[in-house]
N, C-alpha and C positions, 0 to 999 in steps of 0.2 A: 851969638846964642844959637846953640842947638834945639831939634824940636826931634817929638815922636810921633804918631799920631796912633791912636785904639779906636777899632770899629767895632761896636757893639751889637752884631746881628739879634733883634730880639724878636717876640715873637708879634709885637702889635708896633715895629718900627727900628730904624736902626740911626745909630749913635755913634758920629763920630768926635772926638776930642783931640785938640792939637796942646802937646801939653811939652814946656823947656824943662830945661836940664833942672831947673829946682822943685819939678815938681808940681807946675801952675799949670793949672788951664786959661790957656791964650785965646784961644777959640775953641765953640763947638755946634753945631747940626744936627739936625735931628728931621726923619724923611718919616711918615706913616708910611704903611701898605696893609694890603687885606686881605684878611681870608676866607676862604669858601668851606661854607658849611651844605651842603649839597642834600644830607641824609642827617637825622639826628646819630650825633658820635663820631660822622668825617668832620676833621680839619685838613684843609688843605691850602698852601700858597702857591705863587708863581714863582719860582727861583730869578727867572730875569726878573723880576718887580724888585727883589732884594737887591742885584749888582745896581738897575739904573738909579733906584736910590741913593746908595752906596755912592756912586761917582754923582750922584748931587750933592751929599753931603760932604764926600772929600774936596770940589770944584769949594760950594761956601764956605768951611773953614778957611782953606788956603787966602780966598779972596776975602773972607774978612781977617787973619790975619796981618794979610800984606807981609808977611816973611817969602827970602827968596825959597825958593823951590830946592834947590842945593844944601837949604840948611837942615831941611829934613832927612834923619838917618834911619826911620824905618820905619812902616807899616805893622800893626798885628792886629788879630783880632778876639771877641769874645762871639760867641755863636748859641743861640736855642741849638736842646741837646737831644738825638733822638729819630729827628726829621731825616726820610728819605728820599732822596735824590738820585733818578737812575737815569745814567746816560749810554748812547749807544757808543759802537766803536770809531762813530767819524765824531764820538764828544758829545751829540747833541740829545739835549734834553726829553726824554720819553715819554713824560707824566708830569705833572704838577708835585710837587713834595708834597707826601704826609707826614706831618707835624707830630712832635712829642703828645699831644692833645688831645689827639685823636685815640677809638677807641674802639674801632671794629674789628680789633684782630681776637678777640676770647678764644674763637674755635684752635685757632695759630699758634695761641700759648699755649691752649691744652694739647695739643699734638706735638711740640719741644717739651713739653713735659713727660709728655707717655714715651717717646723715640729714646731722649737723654736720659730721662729720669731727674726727679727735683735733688737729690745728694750730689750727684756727679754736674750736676749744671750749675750747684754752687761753689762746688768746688774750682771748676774752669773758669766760671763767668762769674762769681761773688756774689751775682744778682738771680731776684726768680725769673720766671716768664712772664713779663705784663706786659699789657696792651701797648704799652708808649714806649717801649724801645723798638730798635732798627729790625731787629732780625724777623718778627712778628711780622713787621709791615712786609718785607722781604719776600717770605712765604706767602702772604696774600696775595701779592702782586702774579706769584707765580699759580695761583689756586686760581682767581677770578680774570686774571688779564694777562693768561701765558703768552700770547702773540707780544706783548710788550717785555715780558720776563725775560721771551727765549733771544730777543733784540741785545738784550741790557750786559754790557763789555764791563762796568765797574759801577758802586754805587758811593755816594758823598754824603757826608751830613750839611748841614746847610750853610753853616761858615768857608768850608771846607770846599763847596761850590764857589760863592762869591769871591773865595781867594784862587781859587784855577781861573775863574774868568777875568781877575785883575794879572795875572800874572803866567797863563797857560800852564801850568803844571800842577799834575793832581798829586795830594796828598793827603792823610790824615795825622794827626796827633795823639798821642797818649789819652788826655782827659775827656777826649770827645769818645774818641772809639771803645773805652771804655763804659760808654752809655748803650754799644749796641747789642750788647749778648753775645756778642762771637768772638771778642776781643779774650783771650785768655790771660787776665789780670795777673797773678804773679808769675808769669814768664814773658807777661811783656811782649807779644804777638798774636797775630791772627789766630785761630785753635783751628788746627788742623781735624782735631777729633771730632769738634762740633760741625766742621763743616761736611767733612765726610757722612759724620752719623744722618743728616739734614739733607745730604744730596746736593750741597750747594758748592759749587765749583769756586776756590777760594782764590782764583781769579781776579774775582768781581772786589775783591779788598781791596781797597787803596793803599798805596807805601807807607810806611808809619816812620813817622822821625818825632823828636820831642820839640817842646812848646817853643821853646828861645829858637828853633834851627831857620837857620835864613834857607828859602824852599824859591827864591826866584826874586826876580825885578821885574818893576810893572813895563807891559805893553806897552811900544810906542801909542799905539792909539789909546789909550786909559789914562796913560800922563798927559798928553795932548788935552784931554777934555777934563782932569782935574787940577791942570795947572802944577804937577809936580815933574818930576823928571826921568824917565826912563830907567836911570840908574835905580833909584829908592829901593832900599833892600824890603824884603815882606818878609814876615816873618811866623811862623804857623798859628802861633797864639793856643786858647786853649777852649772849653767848656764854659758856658756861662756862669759856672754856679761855680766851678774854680776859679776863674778870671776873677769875679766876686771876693772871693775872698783873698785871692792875692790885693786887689785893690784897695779892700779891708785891713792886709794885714793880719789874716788868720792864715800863718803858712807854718805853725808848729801846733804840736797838742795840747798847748798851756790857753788858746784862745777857742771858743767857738764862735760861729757865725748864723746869723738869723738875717734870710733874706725874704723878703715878701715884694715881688714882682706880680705877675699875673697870678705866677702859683710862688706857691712859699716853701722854703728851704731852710731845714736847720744842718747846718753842717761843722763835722767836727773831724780835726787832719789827728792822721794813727801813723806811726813808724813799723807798729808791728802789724803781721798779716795774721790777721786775727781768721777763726774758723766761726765767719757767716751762720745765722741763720735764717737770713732770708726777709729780716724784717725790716732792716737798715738797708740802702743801697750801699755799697762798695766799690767807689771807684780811686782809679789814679789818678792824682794831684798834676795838675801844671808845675806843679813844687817838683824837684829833680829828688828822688827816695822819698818823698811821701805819697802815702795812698789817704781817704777819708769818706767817714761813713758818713751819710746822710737820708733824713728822710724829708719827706714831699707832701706837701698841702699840695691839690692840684689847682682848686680854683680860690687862690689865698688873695690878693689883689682883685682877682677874675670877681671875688662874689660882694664887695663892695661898687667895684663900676658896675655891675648887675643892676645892685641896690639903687645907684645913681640914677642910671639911665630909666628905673623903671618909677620913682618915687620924686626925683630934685634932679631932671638933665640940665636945668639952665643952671645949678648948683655949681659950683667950686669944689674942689675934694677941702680946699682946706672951712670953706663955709660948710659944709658939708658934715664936717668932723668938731666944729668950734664948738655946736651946744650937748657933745656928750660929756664934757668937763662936768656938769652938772648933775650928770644923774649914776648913780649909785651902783658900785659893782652887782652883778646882778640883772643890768635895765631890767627893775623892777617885773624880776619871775619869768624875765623871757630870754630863751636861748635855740640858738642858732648854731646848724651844722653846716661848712661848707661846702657840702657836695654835690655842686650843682656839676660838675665834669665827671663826677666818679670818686673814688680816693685812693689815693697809694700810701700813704704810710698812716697808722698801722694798718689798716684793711686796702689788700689789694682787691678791692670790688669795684669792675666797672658799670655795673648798674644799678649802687647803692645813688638813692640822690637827698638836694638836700632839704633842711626842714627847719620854720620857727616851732619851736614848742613854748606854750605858755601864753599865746597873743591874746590880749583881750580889749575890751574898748578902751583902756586908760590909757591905752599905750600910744606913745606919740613919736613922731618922724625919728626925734634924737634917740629915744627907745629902741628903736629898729635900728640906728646906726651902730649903736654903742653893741649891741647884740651881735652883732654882724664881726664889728672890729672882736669883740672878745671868742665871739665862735672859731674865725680865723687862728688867733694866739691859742685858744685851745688846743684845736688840731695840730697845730707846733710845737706845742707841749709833749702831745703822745710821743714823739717825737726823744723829745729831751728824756721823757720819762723812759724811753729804751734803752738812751745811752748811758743816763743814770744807773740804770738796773742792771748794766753789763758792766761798772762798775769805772765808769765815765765821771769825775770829779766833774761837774759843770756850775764855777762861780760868775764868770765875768765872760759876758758875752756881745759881741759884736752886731749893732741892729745896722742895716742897709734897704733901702727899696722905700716903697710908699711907706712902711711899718713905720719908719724912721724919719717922715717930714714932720708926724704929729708928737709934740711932746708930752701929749694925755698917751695916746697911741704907745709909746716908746714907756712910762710908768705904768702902764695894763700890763706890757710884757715884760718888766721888771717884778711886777707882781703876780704875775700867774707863774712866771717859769721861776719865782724866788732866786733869783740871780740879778749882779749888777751888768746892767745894760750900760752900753757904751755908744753915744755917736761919732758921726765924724763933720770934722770942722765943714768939709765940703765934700760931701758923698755924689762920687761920679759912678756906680756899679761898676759892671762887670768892664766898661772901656777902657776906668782905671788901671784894672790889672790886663787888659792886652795893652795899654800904652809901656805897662811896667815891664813886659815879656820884650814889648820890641829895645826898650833901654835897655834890659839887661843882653839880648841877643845883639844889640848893636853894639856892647862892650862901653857903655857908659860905667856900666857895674856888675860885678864880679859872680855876684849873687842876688837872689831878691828880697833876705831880709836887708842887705846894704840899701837897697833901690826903698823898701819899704822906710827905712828909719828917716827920707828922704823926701819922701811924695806924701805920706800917710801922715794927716792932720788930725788931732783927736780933739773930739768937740764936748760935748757935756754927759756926765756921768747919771744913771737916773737906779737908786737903790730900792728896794723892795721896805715897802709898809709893812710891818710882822702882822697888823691886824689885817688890811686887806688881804696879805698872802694867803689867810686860813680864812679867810673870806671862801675865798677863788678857790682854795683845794678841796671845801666842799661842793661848789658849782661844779669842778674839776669831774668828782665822782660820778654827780647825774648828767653832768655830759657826755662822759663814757657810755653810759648805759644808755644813750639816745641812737648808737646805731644797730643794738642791739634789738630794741624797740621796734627798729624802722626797715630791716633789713629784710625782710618777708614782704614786706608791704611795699617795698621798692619794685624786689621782685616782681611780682603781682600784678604793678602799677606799669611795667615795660610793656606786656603785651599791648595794654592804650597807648602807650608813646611809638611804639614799632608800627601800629596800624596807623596813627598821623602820619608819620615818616613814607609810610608807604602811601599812599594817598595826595602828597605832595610831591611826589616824585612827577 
């Protein structure tokens, strides 16, 4: 028997899977790490916390497999998309990465905006200027911490790191570098224009090869310590939210995908290059000629373990989530926005935050949940209702992430986004589809709807209630108009949040 393995860099932990030639997960690992919030709005990690992970969790699979090390034909991975990693010219690490999450670059995007101008930057980059992509952080590095700027030889997204230090050689890939803004999307290279116009010496780019390309074999010392072999091919892997949906099995335009991790993604694959407006991300697919739009709940996952930790920590998620079966779309007049990080799709506002409206004494613990879970699918909606409105067919859609352990959870978003939701028999995320990248880059198969018709187990179907649907499309309306509502008062509410922040420094 042959084996692959996918390492899933996420953002609260990384995931590795050793999965054979049919398909199965034989073993898997799973490593936390943490991040530092320093100022309200920084996220930031330790890049080494992700590799010593990383080779813990490759060391436990292996050793709880008990497969020889030879029979392993390659490594790839899935990676949080965004995060910047800047090393000097002897390789070594300069700073701490800042994380997609993070959100103190506003001044950063408004100056890419005034320099390029917002037409010509969608047309290069497909995407606007927000806070949570690379190039943003980029410029800040070089505004607030030139001494470390004018150091920095090349810069990595964070998967992209942990594969240079398993295997020494830097590279980036299609679907990742496609999250940084400098990436020029349909020509498929670094943008010379953007970097010129920005002053940034495009240098500091990583090489770009695509997702399946074998980029190295691991260090004798990394094999040595996770018990595999110096040979094992690596393989560049892709995007988390691409990986995603390869693992899904959304790698044509006939499926879409709904992922709800920390933050929440709906994402839908396009053959043609459509002319952006700004409201949908744009990126390139781990898929060889597809690209796909998507938009972004930021704290989708993020604003239920909120809820957790602040109301039921000794709680279960799935105890947690068992008594909103009970109560009524709606939780009885109370709704919930989740912008406790900001939001990216439809409002790029990083200092909109978020809000129950409606709470009153009757309201009970499973009230707040069930409010929380539908705020979430809301916001995934605006989403849906973009690609609807640009004339986006969306029937039957693919659920992954926490959305998808709950079966109330998975008929909420049957019923708000009016489409049939689909699961899957055993939902591994995004390491799925880097295990899928490394089979097909190892020449197990040809392509990856082959690899997919293969690995990709479909598990139960869950159809929309016509009466709940119009239920939901008028909760729909007035949730719209809650950031409307709140959006001044956000405002307003920052300069108190920026004097805590300051004050605690």
């Amino acid at each position: 028997m042959r084996y692959v393995i996918g390492v899933d860099l996420g953002t609260s932990a990384v995931k590795c899977l050793l999965v054979s030639e049919g398909g199965e997960v034989v073993a898997s690992a799973s490593r936390p790490f943490d991040s530092m919030r320093i100022r309200s709005g920084y996220s930031e990690q330790d890049p080494e916390q992700w590799v010593q992970e990383t080779v813990h969790c490759l060391q436990a699979v292996m050793a709880a497999a008990g497969v020889e090390a030879s029979s392993v034909d390659g490594i790839s991975f899935s990676g949080q998309m965004h995060g910047l990693v800047l090393l000097d010219e002897q390789q070594r690490l300069l700073r701490p990465a800042i994380l997609w999450n993070d959100t103190r670059t506003s001044a950063e995007c408004r100056e890419i905006e005034a320099t390029v101008g917002w037409e010509h930057l969608l047309a290069i980059a497909k995407n606007p200027a927000l806070e949570g992509f690379t190039l943003p952080k980029l410029l800040w590095v070089r505004k607030h911490e030139p001494h470390l700027y004018d150091r920095a030889a090349v810069f990595l997204l964070p998967k992209d790191y942990v594969r240079f230090r398993l295997t020494g050689n830097i590279h980036a890939e299609f679907s990742d570098a496609a999250g940084t803004l400098l990436l020029d999307i349909p020509r498929r290279e670094w943008s010379r224009e953007l970097c010129d116009a920005l002053a940034i010496d495009r240098g500091i780019c990583p090489p770009l090869v695509e997702s399946h390309a074998c980029v190295g074999t691991l260090l004798p010392s990394i094999a040595e310590a996770t018990g595999l072999t110096p040979s094992t091919p690596v393989f560049a892997g892709g995007a988390d939210n691409a990986c995603g949906a390869i693992g899904a099995s959304v790698l044509e335009e006939d499926r879409t995908l709904c992922s709800i991790g920390t933050s929440g993604v709906i994402l839908s694959p396009d053959r043609r290059e459509r002319d952006v407006t700004g409201k949908l991300h744009y990126f390139n697919h781990a898929v060889p000629g597809i690209d796909y739009a998507m938009g972004v709940t930021l704290a989708a996952g993020q604003s239920l373990s909120w809820l957790r930790k602040l109301i039921a920590p000794s709680q279960s998620y799935d105890s947690l989530l068992a008594p909103i079966d009970s109560i009524s779309p709606g939780a009885g007049g109370l709704l919930f926005t989740p912008y406790l990080s900001g939001e990216r799709t439809p409002h790029a506002d990083a200092d909109i935050r978020g809000s129950f409206i409606g709470l009153d004494v009757s309201h009970s613990q499973a009230h707040m949940v069930r409010s929380v879970v539908e705020g979430i699918t809301f916001s995934l909606c605006e989403s849906l209702a973009i690609l609807r409105a640009q004339g986006k067919s969306v029937d039957r859609i693919v659920s992954i992430g926490g959305g998808a352990q709950s079966e109330t959870w998975l008929q909420i978003q049957a019923d708000i986004f009016n489409a049939e939701m689909v699961s899957l028999r055993h939902e591994e995320g995004p390491g799925m589809g880097a295990a899928m990248l490394a089979a097909v880059g190892a020449g197990w198969f040809d392509r990856l709807d082959e690899c997919a018709a293969v690995f990709v187990k479909w598990g139960r179907t869950f159809d929309p209630h016509p009466s709940r649907v119009e239920e939901y499309r008028q909760l729909f309306a007035l949730y719209k108009e809650v950031y409307q509502q709140t959006e001044s008062l956000s405002c307003r509410l920052k300069r108190f949040r920026d004097a805590e922040r300051i004050q605690s420094v």
